[in-house]
TORKOL-4160 file (C-alpha; in steps of 0.2 Angstrom, whole numbers, padded with zeros to 4 digits, m for minus):
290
<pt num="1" X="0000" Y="0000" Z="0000"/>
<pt num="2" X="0014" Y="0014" Z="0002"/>
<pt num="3" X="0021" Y="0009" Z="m0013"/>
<pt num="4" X="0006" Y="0012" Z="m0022"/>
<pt num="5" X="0002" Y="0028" Z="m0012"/>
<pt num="6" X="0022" Y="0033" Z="m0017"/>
<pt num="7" X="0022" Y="0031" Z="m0036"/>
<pt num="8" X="0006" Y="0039" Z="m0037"/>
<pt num="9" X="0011" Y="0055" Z="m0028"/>
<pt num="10" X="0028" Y="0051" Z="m0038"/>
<pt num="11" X="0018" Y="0051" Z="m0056"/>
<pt num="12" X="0019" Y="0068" Z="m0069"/>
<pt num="13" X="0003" Y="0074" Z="m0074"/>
<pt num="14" X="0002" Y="0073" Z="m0094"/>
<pt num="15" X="m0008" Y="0084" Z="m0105"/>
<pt num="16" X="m0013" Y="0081" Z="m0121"/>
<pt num="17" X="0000" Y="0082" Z="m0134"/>
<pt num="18" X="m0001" Y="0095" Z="m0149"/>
<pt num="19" X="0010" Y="0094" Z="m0165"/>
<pt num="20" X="0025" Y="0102" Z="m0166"/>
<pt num="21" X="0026" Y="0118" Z="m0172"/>
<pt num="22" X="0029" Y="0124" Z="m0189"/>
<pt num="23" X="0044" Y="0134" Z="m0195"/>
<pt num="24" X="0032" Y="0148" Z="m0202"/>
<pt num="25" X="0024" Y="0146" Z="m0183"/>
<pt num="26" X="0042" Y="0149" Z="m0174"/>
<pt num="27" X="0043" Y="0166" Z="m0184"/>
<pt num="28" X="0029" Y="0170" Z="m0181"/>
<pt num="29" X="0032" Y="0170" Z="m0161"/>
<pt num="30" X="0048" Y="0177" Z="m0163"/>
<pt num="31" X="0038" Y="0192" Z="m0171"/>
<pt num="32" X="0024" Y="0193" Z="m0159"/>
<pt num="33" X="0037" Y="0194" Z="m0146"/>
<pt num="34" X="0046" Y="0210" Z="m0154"/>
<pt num="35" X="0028" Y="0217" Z="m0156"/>
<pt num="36" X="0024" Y="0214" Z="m0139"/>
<pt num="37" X="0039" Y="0223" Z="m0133"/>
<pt num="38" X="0037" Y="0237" Z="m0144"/>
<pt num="39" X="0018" Y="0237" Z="m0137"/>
<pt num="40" X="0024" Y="0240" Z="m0118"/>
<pt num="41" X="0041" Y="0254" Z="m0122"/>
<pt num="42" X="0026" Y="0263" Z="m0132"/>
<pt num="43" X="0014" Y="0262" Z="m0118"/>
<pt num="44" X="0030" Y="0269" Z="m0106"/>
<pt num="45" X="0032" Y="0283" Z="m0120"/>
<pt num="46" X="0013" Y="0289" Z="m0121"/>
<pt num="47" X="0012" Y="0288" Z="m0102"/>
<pt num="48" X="0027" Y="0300" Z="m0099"/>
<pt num="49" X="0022" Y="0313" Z="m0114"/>
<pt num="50" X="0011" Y="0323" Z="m0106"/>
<pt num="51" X="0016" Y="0341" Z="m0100"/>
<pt num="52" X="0033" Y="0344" Z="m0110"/>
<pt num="53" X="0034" Y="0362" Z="m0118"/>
<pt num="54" X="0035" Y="0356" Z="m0137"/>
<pt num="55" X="0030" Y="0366" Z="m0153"/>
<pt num="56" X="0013" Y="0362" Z="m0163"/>
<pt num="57" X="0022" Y="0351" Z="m0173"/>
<pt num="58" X="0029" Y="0342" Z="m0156"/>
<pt num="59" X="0009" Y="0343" Z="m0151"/>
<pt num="60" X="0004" Y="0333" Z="m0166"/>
<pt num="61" X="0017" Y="0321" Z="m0166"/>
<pt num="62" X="0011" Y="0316" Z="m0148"/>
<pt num="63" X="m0009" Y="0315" Z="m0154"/>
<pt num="64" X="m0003" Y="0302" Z="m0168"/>
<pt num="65" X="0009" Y="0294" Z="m0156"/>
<pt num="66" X="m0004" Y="0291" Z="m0143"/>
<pt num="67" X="m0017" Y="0285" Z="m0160"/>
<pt num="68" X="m0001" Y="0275" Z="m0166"/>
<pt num="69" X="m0003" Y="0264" Z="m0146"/>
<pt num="70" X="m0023" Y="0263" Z="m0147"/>
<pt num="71" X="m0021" Y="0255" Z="m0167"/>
<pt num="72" X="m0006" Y="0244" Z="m0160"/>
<pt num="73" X="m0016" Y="0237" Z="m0145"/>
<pt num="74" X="m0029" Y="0233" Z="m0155"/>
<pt num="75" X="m0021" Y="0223" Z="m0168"/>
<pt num="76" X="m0014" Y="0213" Z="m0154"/>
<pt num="77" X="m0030" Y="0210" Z="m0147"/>
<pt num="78" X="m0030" Y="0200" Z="m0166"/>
<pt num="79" X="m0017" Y="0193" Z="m0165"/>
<pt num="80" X="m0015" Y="0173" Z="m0163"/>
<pt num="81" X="m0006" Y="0169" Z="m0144"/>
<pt num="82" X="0005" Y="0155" Z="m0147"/>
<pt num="83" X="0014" Y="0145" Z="m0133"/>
<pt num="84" X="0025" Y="0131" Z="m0131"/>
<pt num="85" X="0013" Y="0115" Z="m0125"/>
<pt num="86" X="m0001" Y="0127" Z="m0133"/>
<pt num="87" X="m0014" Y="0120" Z="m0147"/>
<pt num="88" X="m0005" Y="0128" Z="m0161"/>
<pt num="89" X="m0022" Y="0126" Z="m0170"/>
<pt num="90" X="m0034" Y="0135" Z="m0160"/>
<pt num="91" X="m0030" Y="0153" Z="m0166"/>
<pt num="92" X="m0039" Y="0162" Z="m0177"/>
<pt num="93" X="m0027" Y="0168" Z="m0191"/>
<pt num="94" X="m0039" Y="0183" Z="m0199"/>
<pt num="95" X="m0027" Y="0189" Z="m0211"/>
<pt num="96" X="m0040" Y="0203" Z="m0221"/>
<pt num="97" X="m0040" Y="0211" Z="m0203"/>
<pt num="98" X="m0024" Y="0209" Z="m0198"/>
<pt num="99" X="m0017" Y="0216" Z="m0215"/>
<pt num="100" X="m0029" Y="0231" Z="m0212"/>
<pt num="101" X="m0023" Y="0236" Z="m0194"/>
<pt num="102" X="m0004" Y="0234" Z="m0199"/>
<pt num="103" X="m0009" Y="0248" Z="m0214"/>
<pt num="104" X="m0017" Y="0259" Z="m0202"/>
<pt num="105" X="0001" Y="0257" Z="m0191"/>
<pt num="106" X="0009" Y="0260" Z="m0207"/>
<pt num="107" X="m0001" Y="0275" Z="m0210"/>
<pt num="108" X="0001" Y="0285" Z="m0193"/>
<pt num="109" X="0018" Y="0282" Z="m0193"/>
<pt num="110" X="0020" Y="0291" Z="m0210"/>
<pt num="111" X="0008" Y="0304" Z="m0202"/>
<pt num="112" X="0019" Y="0306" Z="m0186"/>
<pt num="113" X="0035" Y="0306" Z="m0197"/>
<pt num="114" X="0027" Y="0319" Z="m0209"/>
<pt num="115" X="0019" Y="0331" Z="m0197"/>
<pt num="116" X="0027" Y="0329" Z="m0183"/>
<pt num="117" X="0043" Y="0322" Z="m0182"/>
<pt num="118" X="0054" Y="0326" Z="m0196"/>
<pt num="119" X="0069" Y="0339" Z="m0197"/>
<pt num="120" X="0064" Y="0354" Z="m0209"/>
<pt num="121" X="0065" Y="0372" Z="m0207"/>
<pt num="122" X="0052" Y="0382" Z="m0198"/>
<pt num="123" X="0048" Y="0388" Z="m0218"/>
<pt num="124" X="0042" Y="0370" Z="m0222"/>
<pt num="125" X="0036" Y="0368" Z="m0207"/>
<pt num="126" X="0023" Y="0383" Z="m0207"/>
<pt num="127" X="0018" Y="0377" Z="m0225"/>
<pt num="128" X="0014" Y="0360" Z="m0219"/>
<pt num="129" X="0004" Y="0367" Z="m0206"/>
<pt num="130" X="m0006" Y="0376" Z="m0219"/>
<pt num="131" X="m0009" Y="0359" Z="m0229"/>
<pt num="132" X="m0015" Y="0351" Z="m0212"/>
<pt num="133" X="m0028" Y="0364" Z="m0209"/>
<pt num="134" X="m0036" Y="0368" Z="m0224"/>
<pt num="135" X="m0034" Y="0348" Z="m0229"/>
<pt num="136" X="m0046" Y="0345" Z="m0210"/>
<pt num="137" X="m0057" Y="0359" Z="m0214"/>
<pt num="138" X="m0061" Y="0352" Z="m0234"/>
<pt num="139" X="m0065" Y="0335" Z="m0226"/>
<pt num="140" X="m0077" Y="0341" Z="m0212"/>
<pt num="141" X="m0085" Y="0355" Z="m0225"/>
<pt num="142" X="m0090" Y="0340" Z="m0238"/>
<pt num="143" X="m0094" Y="0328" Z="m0223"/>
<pt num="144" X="m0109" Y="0339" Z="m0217"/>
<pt num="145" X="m0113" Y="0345" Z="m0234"/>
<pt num="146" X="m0117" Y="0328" Z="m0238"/>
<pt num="147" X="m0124" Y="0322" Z="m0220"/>
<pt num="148" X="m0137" Y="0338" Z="m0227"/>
<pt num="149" X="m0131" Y="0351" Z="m0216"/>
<pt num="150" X="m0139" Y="0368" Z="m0222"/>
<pt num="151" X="m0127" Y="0381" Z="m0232"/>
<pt num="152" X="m0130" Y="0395" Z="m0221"/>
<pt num="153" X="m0123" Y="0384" Z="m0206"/>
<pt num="154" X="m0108" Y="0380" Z="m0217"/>
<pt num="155" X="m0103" Y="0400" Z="m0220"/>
<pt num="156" X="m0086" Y="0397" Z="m0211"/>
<pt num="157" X="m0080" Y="0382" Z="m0222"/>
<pt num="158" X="m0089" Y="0388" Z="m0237"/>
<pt num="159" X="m0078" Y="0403" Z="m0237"/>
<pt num="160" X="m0063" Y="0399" Z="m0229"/>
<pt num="161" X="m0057" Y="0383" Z="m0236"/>
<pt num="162" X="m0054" Y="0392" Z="m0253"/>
<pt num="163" X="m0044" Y="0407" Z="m0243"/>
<pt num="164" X="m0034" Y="0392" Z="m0234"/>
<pt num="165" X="m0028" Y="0385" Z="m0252"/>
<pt num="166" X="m0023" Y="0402" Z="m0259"/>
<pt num="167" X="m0013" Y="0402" Z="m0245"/>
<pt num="168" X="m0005" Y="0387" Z="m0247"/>
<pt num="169" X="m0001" Y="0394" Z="m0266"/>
<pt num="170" X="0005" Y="0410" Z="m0262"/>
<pt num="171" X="0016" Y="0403" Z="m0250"/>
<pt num="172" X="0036" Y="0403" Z="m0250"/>
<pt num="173" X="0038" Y="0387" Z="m0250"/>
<pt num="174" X="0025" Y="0381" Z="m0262"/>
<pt num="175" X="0037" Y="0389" Z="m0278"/>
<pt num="176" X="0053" Y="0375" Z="m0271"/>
<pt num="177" X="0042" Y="0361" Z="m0275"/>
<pt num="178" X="0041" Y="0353" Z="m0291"/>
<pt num="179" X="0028" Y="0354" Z="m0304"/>
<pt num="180" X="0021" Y="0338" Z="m0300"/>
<pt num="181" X="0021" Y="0342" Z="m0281"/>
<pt num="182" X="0010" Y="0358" Z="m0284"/>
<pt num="183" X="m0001" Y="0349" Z="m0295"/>
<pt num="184" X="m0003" Y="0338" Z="m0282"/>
<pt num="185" X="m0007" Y="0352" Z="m0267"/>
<pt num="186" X="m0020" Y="0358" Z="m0280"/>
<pt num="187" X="m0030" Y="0345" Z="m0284"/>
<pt num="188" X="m0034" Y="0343" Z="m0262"/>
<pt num="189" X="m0018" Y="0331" Z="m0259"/>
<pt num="190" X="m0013" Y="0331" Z="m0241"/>
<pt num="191" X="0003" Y="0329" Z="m0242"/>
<pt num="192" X="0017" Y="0332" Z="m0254"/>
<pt num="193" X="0028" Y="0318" Z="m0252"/>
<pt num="194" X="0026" Y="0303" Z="m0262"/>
<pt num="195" X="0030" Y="0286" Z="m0259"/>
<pt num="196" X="0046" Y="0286" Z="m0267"/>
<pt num="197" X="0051" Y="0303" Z="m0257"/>
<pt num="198" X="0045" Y="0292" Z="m0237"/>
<pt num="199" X="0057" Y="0277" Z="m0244"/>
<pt num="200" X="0072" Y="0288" Z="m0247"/>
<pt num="201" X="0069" Y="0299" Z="m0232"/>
<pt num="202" X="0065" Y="0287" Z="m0218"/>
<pt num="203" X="0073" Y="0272" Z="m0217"/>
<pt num="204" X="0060" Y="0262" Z="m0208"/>
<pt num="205" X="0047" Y="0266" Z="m0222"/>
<pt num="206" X="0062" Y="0260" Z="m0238"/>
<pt num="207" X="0048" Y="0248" Z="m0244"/>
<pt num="208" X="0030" Y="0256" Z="m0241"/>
<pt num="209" X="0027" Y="0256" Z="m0259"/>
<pt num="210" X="0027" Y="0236" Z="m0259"/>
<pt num="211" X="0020" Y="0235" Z="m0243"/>
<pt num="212" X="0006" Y="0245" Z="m0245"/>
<pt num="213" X="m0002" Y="0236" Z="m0260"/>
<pt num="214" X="0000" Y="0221" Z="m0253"/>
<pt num="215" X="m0009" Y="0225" Z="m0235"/>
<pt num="216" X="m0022" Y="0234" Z="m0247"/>
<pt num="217" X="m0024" Y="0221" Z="m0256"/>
<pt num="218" X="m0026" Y="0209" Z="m0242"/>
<pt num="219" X="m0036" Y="0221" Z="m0232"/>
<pt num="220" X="m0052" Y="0223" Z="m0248"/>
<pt num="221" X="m0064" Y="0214" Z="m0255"/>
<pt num="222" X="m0052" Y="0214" Z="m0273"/>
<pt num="223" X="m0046" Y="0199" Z="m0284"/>
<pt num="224" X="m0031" Y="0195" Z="m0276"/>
<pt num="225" X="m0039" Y="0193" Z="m0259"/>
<pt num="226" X="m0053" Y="0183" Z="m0265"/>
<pt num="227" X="m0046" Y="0172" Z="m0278"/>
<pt num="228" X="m0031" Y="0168" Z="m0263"/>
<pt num="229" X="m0046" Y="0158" Z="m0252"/>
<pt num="230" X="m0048" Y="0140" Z="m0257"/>
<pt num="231" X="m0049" Y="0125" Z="m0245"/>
<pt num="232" X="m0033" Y="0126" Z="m0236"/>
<pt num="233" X="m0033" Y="0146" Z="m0236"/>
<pt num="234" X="m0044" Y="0160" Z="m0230"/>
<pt num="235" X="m0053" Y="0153" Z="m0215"/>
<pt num="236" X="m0044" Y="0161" Z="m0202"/>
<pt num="237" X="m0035" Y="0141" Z="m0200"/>
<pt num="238" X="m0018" Y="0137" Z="m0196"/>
<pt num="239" X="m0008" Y="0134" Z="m0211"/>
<pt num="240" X="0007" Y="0142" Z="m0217"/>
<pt num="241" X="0000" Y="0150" Z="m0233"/>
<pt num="242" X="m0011" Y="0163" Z="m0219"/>
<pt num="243" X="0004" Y="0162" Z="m0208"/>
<pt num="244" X="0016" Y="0169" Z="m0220"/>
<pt num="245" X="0005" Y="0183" Z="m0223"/>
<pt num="246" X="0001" Y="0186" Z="m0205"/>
<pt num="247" X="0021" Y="0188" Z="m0204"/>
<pt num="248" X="0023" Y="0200" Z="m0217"/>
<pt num="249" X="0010" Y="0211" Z="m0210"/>
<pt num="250" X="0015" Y="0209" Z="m0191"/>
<pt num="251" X="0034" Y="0214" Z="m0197"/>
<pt num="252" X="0027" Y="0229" Z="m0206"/>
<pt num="253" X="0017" Y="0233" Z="m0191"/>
<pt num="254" X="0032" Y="0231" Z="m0177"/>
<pt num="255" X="0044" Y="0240" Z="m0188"/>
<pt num="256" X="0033" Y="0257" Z="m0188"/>
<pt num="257" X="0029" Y="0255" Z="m0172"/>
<pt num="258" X="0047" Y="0253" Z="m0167"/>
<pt num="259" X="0050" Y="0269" Z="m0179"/>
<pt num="260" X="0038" Y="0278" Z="m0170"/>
<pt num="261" X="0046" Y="0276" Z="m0155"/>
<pt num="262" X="0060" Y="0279" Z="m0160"/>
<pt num="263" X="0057" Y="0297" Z="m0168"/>
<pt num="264" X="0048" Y="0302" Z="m0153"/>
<pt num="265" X="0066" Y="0299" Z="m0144"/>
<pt num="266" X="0072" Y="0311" Z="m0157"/>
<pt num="267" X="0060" Y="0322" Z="m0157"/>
<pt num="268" X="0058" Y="0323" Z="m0139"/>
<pt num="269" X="0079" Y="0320" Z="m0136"/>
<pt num="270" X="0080" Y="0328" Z="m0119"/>
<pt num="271" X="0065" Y="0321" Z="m0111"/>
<pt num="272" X="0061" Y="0307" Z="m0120"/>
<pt num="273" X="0074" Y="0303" Z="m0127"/>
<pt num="274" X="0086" Y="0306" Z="m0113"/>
<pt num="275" X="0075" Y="0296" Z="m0100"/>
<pt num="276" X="0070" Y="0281" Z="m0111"/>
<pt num="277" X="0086" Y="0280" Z="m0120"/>
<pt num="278" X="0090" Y="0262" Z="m0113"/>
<pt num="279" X="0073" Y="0254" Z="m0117"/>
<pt num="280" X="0072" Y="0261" Z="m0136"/>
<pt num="281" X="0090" Y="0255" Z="m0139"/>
<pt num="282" X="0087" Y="0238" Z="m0132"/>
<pt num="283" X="0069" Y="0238" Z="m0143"/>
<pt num="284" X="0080" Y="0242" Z="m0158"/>
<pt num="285" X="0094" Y="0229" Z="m0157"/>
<pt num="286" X="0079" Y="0212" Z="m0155"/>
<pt num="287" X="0086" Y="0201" Z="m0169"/>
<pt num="288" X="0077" Y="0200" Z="m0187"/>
<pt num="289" X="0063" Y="0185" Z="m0184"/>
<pt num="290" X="0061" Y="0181" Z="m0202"/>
């Protein structure tokens, strides 16, 4: 009777046993661990931003930063958790969704970068503000045009907008850019930078052109994302075919984030930067998953 009593106090418990993972599966924890990292230095970022004396480019770059946390949360509320001794097939890999957060990371860190966080001279600067107000005051006027709102309650935006884009075209800096810059600016483009001019400028955007189809394409209802689902792809399954996508987007997602970061430590170099130095150099050197 001890005996007994010994080996079964003695005896492991076993769960059940999953298949091993996948290779695409082991890159993708390596990823989801950068991006969760990234995750809590932005968290410490957004919580220590509040109450430094900045400029309005300074202010802007902290409202995108702090949209840039909110967009990064909730893709990792999307994102599949997996664990060693975990079911590495109960995740739902949603790879439209997934592809359409990672853009929207994309996207407010070109915003932040543009109107917040890149060096230029108080000349550009100025302009750009001009482009950022008219560009929010266009939007809002043909919003409540179309939700039916009444001319006479519109006088403001009726008038102004047109006075903000003169402005813009009378301005010193408008006459440096090039033809096709100024065509741009007058047919309502926000911003003058192409795609071609984020990749040479900021090296944490060099492949935005590629990347952006590709999320687009993922993230709409067009041919490439519906001719791609078959039997083994587009459920939201496991299976490398989603996996590999869910990989592309969650790089392009950790590597804005982590570019955000890091130009709100340039931006902000003697708060920010001096306090959180450690943390954003630590965040830079995690090795390449993929």
């Amino acid at each position: 009777m001890k005996r007994d009593k010994k080996s079964k106090r003695n005896k492991k418990h076993i769960g059940p046993r999953f298949r091993n993972y996948t290779a695409m599966e082991k890159t993708y924890m390596c990823l989801y661990k950068n991006f969760e990292s990234a995750c809590e230095v932005a968290t410490t970022i957004s919580l220590n931003q509040s109450g430094i004396d900045t400029d309005g480019r300074g202010i802007r770059a902290a409202n995108i930063f702090t949209r840039q946390l909110l967009t990064s949360y909730s893709l990792k509320k999307l994102l599949p958790e997996l664990q060693i001794g975990s079911d590495p097939d109960k995740g739902l890999w949603d790879v439209t969704t997934i592809a359409l957060v990672s853009r929207s990371i994309m996207e407010n860190f070109q915003a932040l970068y543009y109107y917040g966080t890149e060096a230029i001279s108080e000349v550009e600067a100025d302009f750009r503000f001009h482009i950022f107000q008219k560009d929010r005051n266009a939007k809002w006027r043909d919003i409540r045009i179309k939700a039916g709102v009444p001319a006479t309650e519109l006088t403001n935006f009726i008038s102004g907008v047109p006075e903000q884009r003169d402005r813009i075209l009378n301005h010193e800096f408008y006459k440096t850019l090039s033809k096709d810059k100024q065509n741009s600016l007058k047919n309502r483009a926000g911003m003058y930078y192409t795609k071609a001019d984020f990749e040479t400028r900021c090296p944490r955007l060099a492949n935005i052109e590629l990347h952006y189809q590709l999320l687009s394409n993922l993230a709409h209802p067009l041919p490439l994302a519906i001719d791609r689902i078959d039997e083994l792809r587009g459920h939201g399954e496991s299976g490398d075919a989603d996996i590999a996508l869910v990989n592309v987007s969650l790089g392009v997602a950790t590597d804005c984030l982590i570019g955000s970061i890091e130009e709100m430590g340039m931006k902000f170099a003697d708060t920010l930067g001096a306090t959180f130095r450690p943390l954003i150099q630590k965040l830079v050197e995690y090795p390449d998953c993929i």
